[in-house]
N, C-alpha and C positions, 0 to 999 in steps of 0.2 A: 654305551656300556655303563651297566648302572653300579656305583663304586662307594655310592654314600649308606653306611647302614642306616636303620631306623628302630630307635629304643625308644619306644612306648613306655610314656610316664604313667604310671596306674594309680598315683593319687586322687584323682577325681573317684575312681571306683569304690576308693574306701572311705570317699567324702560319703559318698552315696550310702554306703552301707553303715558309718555313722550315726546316719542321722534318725532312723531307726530302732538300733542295737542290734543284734542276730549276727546275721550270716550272710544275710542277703542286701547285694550280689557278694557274691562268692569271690573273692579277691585272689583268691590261689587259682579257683578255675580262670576266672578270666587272663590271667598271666599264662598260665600253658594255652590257652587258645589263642591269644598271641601271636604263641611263640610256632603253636600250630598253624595259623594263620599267615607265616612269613617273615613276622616281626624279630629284627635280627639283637633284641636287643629288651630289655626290661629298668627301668629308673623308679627310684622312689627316690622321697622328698618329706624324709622322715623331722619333723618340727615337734620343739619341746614339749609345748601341749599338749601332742599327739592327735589333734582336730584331723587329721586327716589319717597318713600311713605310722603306726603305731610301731614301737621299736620289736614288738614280738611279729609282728608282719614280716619286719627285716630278715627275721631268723627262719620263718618258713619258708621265704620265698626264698633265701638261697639254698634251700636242701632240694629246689624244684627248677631253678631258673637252670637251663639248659645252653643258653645263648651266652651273649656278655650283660653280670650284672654293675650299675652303675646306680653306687650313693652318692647322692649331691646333698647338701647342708651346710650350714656355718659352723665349723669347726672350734665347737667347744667343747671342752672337754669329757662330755659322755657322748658326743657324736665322735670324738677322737677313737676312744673307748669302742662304741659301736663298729665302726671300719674296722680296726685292729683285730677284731672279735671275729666279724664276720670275713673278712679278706676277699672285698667283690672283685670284677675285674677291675674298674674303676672306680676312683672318688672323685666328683665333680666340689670344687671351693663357691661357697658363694654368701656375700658376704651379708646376710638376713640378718638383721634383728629379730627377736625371738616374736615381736608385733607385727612381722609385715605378712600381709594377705598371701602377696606373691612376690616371687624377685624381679625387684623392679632396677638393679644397677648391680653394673660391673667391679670389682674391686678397683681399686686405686694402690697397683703394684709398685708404686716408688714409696708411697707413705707405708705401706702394711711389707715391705719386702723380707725384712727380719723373721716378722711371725709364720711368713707363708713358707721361707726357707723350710723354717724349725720343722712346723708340720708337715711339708713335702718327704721336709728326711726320714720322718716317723714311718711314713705312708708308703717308701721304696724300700724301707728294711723290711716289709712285708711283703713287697713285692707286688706291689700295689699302682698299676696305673692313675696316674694323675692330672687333673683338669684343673683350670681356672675361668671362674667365671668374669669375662670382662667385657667391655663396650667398644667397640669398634675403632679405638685409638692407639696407632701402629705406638707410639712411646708407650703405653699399657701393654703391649704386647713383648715388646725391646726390653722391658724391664721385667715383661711374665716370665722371661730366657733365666735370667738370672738366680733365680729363685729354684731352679732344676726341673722345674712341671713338665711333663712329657706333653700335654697340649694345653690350648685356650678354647673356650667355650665362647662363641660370641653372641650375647647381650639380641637378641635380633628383633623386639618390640618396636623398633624404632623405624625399621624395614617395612616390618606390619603393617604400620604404623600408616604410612606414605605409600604404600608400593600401589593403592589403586590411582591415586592423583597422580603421581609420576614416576614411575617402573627406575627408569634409569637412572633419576634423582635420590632415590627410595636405596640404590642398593652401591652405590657409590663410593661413599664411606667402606662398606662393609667389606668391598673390594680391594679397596687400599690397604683395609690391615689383614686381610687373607694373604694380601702378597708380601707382606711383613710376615707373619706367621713362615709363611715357606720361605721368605729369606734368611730367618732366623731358625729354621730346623726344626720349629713349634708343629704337633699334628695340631690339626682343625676341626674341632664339631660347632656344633650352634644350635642355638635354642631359647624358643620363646614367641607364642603367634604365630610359629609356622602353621601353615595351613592347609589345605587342597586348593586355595583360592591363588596362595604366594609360592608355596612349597618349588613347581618346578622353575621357575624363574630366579629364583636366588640358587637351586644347585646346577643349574647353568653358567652362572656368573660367577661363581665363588670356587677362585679354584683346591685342588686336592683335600674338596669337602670329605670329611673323613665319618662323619656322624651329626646326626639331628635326634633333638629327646625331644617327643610330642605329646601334650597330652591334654590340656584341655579342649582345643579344636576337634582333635582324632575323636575325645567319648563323645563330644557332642554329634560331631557327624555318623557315629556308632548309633545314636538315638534310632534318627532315620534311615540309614543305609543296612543296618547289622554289623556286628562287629569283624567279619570274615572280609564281604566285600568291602568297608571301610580300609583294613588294614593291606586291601589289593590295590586299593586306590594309591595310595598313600605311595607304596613300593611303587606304584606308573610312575608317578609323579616324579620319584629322585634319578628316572632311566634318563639319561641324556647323554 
């Protein structure tokens, strides 16, 4: 029975349509087709620059996202601003510098637990589902409790990473602090390198997986597959 939804990260699309100017690809259409398509869930990954999903992106795509929407960003103060504004289903925390490519680590929940509090409380006076992005370490997790986040978002490159050299080595870790999450009352998503390659092997093993945000593997396999059977793939993959 398949339990884990799947929120399709659509920044690569507006990477694309970037690098051009225009329109093209159409960043609103591709999000309803999505959403057409099965996908139970839409994420952007709106950066100060704007290099990629731009803050007026943010504004259109929730007057259209039909499913659950989910902002993820480092939480400063015009991304405060932006959530507040907008009021997605979710905000995912993750701690970028305004230079990094992609997220490449988890917060460190005993050093940063103050700041995370403060913006947590922001975030649930709106009424606002709450994520933390973190790495696989059940005291990161023990300590995400603390701070009132209604889940952890787990780091999962590292899975990627490993999982064709040794599957059960690869996801081991990831499993220890899944079962911290649900001893702790934490929900569970993940994200990062999930794939069609790893994807059903980690939602086998990691239990009351709640949510996976995908998006660079999903456009790329979108190249060659299309974007319809891509995102049919994808839903096989979390059936377990």
């Amino acid at each position: 029975m398949k339990t884990t939804r799947l929120s399709v990260n659509v920044n690569k699309i507006a990477t694309l349509r970037n690098a051009r100017g225009g329109n093209m690809p159409d960043l609103l259409q591709v999000a309803r087709d999505c959403e057409l398509f099965g996908a139970e869930g839409i994420t952007v990954h709106p950066r100060p620059d704007e290099r990629h999903i731009r803050y007026a992106d943010v504004y259109n795509l929730k007057k259209l996202v039909t499913t659950e929407f989910n902002i993820e960003g480092y939480p400063s103060e015009k991304f405060i601003s932006l959530v507040l504004d907008i009021v997605p289903t979710q905000v995912t925390l993750v701690p970028d510098p305004p230079e990094a490519l992609t997220s490449n680590a988890g917060w460190n929940t005993v050093e940063h637990s103050g700041f995370l509090t403060d913006v947590i409380g922001k975030f649930h006076e709106k009424g606002i589902r709450t994520s933390i992005f973190v790495n696989p370490d059940p005291v990161m997790i023990e300590h995400a409790k603390a701070t009132g986040t209604d889940r952890v978002e787990l780091y999962t490159e590292g899975y990627a990473a490993n999982y064709l050299k040794n599957p059960a080595e690869a996801i081991a870790k990831y499993r220890t602090a899944a079962e911290k999450a649900v001893e702790m009352g934490i929900g569970l998503n993940a994200g990062h390198d999930l794939s069609l390659v790893n994807l059903n092997y980690f939602a086998k093993n990691i239990p009351q997986l709640l949510e996976v945000s995908i998006g660079h593997a999903l456009i790329c396999d979108a190249l060659y597959l299309g974007l319809k059977e891509t995102i049919t793939r994808y839903l096989k993959e979390l059936e377990i």
